[in-house]
C-alpha positions in Angstrom: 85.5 25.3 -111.5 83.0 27.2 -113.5 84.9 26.3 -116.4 83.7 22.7 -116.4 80.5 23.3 -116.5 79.9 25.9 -119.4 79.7 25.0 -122.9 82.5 24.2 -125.1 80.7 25.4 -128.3 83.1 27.9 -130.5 80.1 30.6 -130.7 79.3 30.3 -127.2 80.9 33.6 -126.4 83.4 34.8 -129.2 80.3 35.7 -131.2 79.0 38.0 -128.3 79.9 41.4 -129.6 77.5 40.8 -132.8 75.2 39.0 -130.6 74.9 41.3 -127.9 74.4 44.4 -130.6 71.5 42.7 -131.9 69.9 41.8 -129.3 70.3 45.4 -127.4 68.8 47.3 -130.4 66.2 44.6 -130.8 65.4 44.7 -127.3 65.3 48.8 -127.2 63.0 48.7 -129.9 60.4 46.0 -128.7 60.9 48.3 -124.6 60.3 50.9 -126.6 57.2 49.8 -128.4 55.5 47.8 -124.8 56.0 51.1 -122.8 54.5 53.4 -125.4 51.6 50.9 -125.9 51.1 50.6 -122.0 51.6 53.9 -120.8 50.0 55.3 -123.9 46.7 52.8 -123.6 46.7 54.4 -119.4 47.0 57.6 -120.3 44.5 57.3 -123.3 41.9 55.3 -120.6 42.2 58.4 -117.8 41.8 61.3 -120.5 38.7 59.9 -121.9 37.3 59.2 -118.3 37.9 63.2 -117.6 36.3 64.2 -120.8 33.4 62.3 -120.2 32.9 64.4 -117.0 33.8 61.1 -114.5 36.9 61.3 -112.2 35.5 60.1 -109.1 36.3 58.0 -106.4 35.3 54.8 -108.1 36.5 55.9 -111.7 39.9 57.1 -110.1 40.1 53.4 -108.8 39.4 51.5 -111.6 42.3 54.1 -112.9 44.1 52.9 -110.0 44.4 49.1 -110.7 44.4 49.8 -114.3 48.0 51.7 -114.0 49.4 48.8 -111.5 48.1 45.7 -113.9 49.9 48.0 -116.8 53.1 48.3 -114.6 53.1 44.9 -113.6 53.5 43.9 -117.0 56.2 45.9 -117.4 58.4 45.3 -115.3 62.0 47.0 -115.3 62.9 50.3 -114.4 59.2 51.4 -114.2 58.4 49.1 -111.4 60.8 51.0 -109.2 59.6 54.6 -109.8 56.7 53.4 -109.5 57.8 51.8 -105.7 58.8 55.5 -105.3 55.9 56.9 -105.8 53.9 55.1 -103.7 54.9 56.7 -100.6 55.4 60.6 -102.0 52.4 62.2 -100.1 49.7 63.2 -103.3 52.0 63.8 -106.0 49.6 60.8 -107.4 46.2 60.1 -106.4 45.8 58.4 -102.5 44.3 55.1 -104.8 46.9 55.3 -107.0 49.7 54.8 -104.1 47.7 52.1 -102.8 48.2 50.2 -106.2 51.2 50.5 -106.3 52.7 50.2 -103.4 51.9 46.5 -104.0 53.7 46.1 -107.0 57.0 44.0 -106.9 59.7 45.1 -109.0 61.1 41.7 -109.9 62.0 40.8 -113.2 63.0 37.2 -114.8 66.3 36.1 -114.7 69.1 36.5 -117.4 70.0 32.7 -118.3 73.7 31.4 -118.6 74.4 32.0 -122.0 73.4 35.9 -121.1 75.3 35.9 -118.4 78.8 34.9 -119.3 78.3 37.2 -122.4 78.1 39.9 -120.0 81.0 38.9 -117.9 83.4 38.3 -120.5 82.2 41.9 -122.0 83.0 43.5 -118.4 86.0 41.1 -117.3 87.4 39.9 -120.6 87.5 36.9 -122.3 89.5 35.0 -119.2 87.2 36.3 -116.7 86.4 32.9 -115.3 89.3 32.0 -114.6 89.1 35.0 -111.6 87.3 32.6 -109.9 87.3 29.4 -108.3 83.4 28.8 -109.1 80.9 31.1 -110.4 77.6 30.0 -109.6 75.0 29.6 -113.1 71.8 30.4 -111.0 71.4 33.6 -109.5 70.4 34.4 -106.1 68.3 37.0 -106.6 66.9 38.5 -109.6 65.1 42.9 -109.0 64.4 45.4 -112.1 67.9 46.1 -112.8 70.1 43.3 -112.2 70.4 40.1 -110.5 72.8 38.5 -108.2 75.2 35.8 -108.5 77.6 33.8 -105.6 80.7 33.3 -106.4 84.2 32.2 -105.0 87.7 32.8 -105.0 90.5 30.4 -104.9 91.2 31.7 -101.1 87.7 30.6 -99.8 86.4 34.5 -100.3 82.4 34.4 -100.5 81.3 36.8 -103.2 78.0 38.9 -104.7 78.3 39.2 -108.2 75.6 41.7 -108.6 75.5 41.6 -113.0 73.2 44.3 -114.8 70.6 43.4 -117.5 71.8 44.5 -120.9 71.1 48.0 -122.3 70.0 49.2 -119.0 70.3 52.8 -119.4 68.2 52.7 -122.8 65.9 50.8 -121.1 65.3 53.6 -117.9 65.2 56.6 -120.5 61.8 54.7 -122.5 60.5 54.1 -118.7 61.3 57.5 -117.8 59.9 59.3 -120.5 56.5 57.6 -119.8 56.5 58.8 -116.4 56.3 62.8 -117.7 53.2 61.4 -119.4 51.8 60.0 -116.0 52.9 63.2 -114.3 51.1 65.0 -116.8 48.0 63.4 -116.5 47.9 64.0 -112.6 48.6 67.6 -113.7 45.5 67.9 -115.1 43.5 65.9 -112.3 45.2 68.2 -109.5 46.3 71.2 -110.8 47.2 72.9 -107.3 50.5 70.5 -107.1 53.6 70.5 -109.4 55.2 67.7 -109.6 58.1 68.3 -111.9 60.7 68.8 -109.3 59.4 65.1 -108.0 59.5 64.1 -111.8 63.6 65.2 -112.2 64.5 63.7 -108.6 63.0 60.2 -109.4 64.5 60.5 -112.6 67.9 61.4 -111.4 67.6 58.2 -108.4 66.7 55.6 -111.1 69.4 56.9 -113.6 72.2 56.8 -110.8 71.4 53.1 -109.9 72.8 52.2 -113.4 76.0 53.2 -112.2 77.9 50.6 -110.0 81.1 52.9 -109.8 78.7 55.5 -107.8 77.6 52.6 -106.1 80.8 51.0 -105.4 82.0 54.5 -102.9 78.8 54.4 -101.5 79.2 50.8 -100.6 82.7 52.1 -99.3 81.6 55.7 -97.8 79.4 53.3 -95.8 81.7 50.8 -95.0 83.9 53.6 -93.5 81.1 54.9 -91.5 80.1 51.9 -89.7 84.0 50.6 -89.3 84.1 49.2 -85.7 80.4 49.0 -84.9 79.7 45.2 -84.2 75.6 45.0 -85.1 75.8 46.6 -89.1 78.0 45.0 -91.3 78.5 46.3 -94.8 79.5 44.4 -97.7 83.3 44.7 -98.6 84.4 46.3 -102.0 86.4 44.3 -104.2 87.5 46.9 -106.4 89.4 44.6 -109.0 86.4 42.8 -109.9 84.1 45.6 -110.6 83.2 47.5 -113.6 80.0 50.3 -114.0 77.8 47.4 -114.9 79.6 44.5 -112.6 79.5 45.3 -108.9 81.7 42.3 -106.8 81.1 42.8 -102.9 81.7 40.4 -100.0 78.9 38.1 -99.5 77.4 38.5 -96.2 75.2 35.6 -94.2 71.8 36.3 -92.9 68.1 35.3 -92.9 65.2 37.7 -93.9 64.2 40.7 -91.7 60.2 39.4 -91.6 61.8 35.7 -90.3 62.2 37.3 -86.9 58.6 39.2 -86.7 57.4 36.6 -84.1 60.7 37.0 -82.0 61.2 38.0 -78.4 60.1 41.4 -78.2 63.6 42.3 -77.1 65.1 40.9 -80.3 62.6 43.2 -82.5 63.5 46.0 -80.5 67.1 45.4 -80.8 66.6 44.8 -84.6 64.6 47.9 -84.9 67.7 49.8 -82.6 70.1 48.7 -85.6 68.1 49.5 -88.2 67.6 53.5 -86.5 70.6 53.7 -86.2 72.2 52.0 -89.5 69.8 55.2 -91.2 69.6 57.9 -89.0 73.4 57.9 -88.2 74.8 58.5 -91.6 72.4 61.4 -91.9 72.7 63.3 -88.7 76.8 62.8 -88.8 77.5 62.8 -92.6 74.6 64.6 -94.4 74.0 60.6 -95.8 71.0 59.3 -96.7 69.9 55.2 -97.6 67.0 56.2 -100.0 66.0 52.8 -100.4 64.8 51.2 -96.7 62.8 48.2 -97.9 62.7 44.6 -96.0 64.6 43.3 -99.0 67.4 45.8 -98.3 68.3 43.8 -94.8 69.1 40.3 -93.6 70.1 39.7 -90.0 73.1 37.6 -88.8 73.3 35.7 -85.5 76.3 34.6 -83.5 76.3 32.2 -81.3 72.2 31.2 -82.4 71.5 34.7 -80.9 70.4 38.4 -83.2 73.5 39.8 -84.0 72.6 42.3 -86.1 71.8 43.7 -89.4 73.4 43.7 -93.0 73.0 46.4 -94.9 72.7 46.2 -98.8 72.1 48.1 -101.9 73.7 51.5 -102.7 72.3 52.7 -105.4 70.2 54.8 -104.1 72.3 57.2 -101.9 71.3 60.9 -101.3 74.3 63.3 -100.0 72.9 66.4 -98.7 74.6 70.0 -98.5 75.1 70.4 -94.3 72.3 73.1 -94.4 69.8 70.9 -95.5 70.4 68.6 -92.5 70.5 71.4 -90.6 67.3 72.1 -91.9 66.0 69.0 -90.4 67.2 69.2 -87.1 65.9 72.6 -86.8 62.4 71.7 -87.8 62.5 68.8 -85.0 63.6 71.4 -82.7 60.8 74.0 -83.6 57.7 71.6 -83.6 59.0 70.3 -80.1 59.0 73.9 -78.6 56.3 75.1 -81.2 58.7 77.4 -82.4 56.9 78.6 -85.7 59.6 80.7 -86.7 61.7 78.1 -86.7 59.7 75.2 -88.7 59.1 78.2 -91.4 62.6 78.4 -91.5 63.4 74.8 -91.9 60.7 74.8 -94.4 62.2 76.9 -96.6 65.7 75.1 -96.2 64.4 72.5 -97.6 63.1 74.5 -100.3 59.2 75.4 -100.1 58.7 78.8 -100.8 55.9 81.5 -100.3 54.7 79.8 -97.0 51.2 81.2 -96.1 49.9 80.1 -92.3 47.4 77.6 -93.8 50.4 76.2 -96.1 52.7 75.8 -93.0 50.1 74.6 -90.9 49.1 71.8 -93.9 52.8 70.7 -94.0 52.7 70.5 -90.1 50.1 67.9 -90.2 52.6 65.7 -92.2 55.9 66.6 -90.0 54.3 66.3 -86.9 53.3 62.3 -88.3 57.4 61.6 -89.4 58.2 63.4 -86.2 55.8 62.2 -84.0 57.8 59.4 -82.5 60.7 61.3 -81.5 58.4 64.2 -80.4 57.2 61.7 -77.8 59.2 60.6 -75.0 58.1 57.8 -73.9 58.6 54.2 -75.2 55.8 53.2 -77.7 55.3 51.9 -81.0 56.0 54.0 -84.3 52.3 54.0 -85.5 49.7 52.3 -83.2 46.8 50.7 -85.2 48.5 51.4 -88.6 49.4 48.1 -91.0 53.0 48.6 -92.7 50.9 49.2 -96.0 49.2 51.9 -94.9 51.7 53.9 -93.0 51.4 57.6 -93.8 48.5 57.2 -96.4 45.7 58.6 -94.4 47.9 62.0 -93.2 49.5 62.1 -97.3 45.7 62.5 -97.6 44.9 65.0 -95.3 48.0 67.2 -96.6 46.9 66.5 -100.4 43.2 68.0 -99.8 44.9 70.8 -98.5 47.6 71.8 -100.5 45.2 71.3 -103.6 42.9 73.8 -101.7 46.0 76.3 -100.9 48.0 75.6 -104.3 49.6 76.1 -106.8 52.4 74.4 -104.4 55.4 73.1 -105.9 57.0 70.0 -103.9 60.7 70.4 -103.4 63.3 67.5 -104.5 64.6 66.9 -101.4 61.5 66.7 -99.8 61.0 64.0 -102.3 63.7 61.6 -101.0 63.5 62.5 -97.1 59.5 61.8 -97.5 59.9 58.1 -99.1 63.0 57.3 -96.8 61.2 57.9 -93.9 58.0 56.3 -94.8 60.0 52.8 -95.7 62.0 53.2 -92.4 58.6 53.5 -90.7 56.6 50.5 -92.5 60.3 48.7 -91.4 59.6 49.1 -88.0 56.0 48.5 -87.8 56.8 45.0 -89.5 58.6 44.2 -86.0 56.3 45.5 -84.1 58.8 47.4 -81.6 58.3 49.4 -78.6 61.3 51.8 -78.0 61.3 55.2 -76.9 61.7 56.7 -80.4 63.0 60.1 -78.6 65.9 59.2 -76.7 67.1 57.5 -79.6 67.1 60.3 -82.6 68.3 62.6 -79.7 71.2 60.5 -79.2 71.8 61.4 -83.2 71.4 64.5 -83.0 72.9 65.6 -79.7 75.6 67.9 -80.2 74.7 68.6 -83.9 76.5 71.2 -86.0 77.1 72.2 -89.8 81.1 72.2 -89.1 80.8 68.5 -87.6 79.5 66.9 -90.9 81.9 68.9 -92.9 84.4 67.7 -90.6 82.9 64.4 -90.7 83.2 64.5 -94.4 86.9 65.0 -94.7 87.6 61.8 -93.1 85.7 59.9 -95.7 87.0 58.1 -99.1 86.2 60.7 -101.6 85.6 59.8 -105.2 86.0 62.4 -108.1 82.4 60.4 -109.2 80.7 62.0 -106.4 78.4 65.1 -108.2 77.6 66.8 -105.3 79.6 69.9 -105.2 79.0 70.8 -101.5 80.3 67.1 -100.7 83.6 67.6 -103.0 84.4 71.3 -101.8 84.0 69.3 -97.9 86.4 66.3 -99.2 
């Protein structure tokens, strides 16, 4: 039982409340005080290099690296917008997404005294008696929680997935030192706007502090996938979950990158699940899984054969109105017929606006790279020649230069969330290394497609009053 091994001291939790108010205002101040110094001492750095008349390619490195060794030392929330931003195409400079798309948002661990402060503050006083044993080490530690195993006195495996103290405080100091990086790429590039990217990366981050959103995503996906034998979603338990205290069914499996020098036909079976684990929710339910990284997958064998994938982390969820994905399927449609009409269409659907030729014809150059694939029948790799790293850099590039030539342009929010998506999912599959005819498999999603299916779709899901997406809530 957990209860033999914690400490008997008197203090050792009844003094928490006190405790706990302490240390969050303590620790707000002293986030508070390392993001404005860090941030501040960047942005400082990169306004003196433009007043000085520099700003090239090697100033704008050095720029680069300084911004990630500053990040890296911060860790938290800031680490993951940061993640985010490394695959928006140009909303910061090409070096800058290079820098940080090898930053690794992990954070130390809370210790044991931390953590049964926070479980008696979101379970009660008696919370471990709940369970049979409630493991002191965590099994994984990210920027805004960490995970612990746990069991119940049937034999249930749990995820006790905890969140650090004074999270939300925490996010808004992070946040309000991205406006000051946004700001600063303002001034280098003033054809884009990025404040639309600024509120949806915002509005991502802030929803990941709540578990109760996450909890009916967890669920709206479990329903989803209910009877499909190769992705397994974790299991809600309900009664042991708070906004800051998310308890799920533990699920078995090994790390995606284990099986990189697998049987081809495993990868491509692996990279099968993985299409279809995204692409499905999206084309069917106007669902997207905003987060596709290798740490967001583990793969489970039966038998001492690939069984499939798991699926994890629900934070970050998009639900899109049925027009937007309509949107999308109409500008797959037009670049395969090169209906132009058409793809200007979708592009305003997803909300660009005052579309010249040369500003369609720049965004083609990116759709026709996401697209590409699917545009191709015939089976093939996602990228050939590309490294997982550098997936969709060199065309962000390309579009940057020009949208900087052709701007002001200001870069729609959804565009945002479809764009990094699709650029994980991508760096996911080039990992395994698979060769599958990309076509005949997002045809299979899309075959059939219609607005009135994903409403209808959307009826038979759990709704939750938590949901803020009107279009979803009129549909439920």
């Amino acid at each position: 039982m957990a209860d033999d091994q914690t400490s008997n001291r008197p203090d050792s939790e009844d003094n928490s409340k006190s405790y706990d108010d302490e240390n969050r205002f303590g620790g707000r101040m002293k986030r508070y005080a390392r993001v404005n110094a860090g941030m501040g001492g960047f942005v400082a750095r990169a306004a003196g290099t433009r007043l000085l008349g520099r700003g090239g390619g090697d100033d704008i490195s050095k720029e680069a690296a300084d911004l990630a060794r500053v990040l890296g030392n911060l860790k938290g929330p800031l680490m993951k917008v940061a993640q985010m931003l490394a695959t928006v195409p140009d909303i910061v400079p090409p070096e800058y997404s290079s820098e940080l798309a090898q930053l690794q948002a992990d954070a130390p661990p809370m210790g044991w005294a931390f953590v049964k402060r926070r479980m008696r503050s979101e379970l009660g006083p008696d919370w471990r008696s709940r369970f049979a044993n409630f493991e002191h080490e965590p099994s994984a530690a990210a920027s805004l929680g960490q995970v612990h195993k746990a069991f119940l006195e049937d034999g249930s495996k749990l995820a006790c997935k905890l969140q650090y103290p004074d999270m939300a405080s925490a996010v808004e100091a992070d946040l309000k030192q991205l406006d000051m990086l946004f700001a600063v790429h303002r001034n280098i590039q003033k054809a884009i706007d990025n404040r639309e990217v600024a509120k949806e990366l915002g509005d991502r981050v802030r929803e990941e502090l709540d578990y109760i959103r996450e909890a009916w995503h967890m669920d709206l996906y479990h329903t989803i996938f209910r009877g499909i034998d190769f992705i397994r979603v974790p299991q809600l338990y309900a009664e042991l979950s708070t906004p800051r205290l998310l308890s799920m069914g533990w699920l078995d499996g090994s790390k995606l990158l284990n099986y990189r020098d697998h049987s081809q036909e495993d990868r491509n079976y692996l990279t099968k699940c993985l299409f279809h684990a995204w692409w499905y929710p999206f084309a069917h339910h106007g669902l997207i899984h905003g987060d596709p990284h290798l740490g967001n997958y583990t793969v489970f064998e039966e038998e001492g054969r690939v069984g499939g994938i798991n699926l994890f982390d629900y934070g970050c969820i998009r639900i899109f109105p049925p027009t937007f994905v309509q949107g999308v399927v109409n500008l797959y449609h037009g670049l395969l017929a090169g209906n132009r009409e058409q793809v200007v269409h979708a592009y305003e659907t997803w909300g660009f606006s005052n579309l010249s030729d040369d500003l369609v014809d720049a965004l083609n150059v990116w759709a026709e790279f996401i697209y590409g694939p699917m545009l191709d029948d015939r089976v093939r790799s996602i990228a050939d020649g590309i490294s997982p790293m550098d997936y969709g850099r060199k065309q962000a590039f390309r579009v940057g230069q020009e949208l900087k030539r052709l701007g002001p342009v200001t870069v729609p929010r959804e565009f945002v969330f479809m764009n990094r998506a699709a650029v994980g999912l991508g760096g996911v599959f080039l990992h395994l290394k698979a060769e599958l005819n990309f076509y005949e498999m997002f045809n299979e999603q899309i075959e059939d497609f219609s607005v009135e299916r994903v409403f209808a779709a959307r009826r038979r899901l759990p709704y939750s009053p938590r949901a803020f997406d009107p279009t979803f809530g009129e549909a439920a």
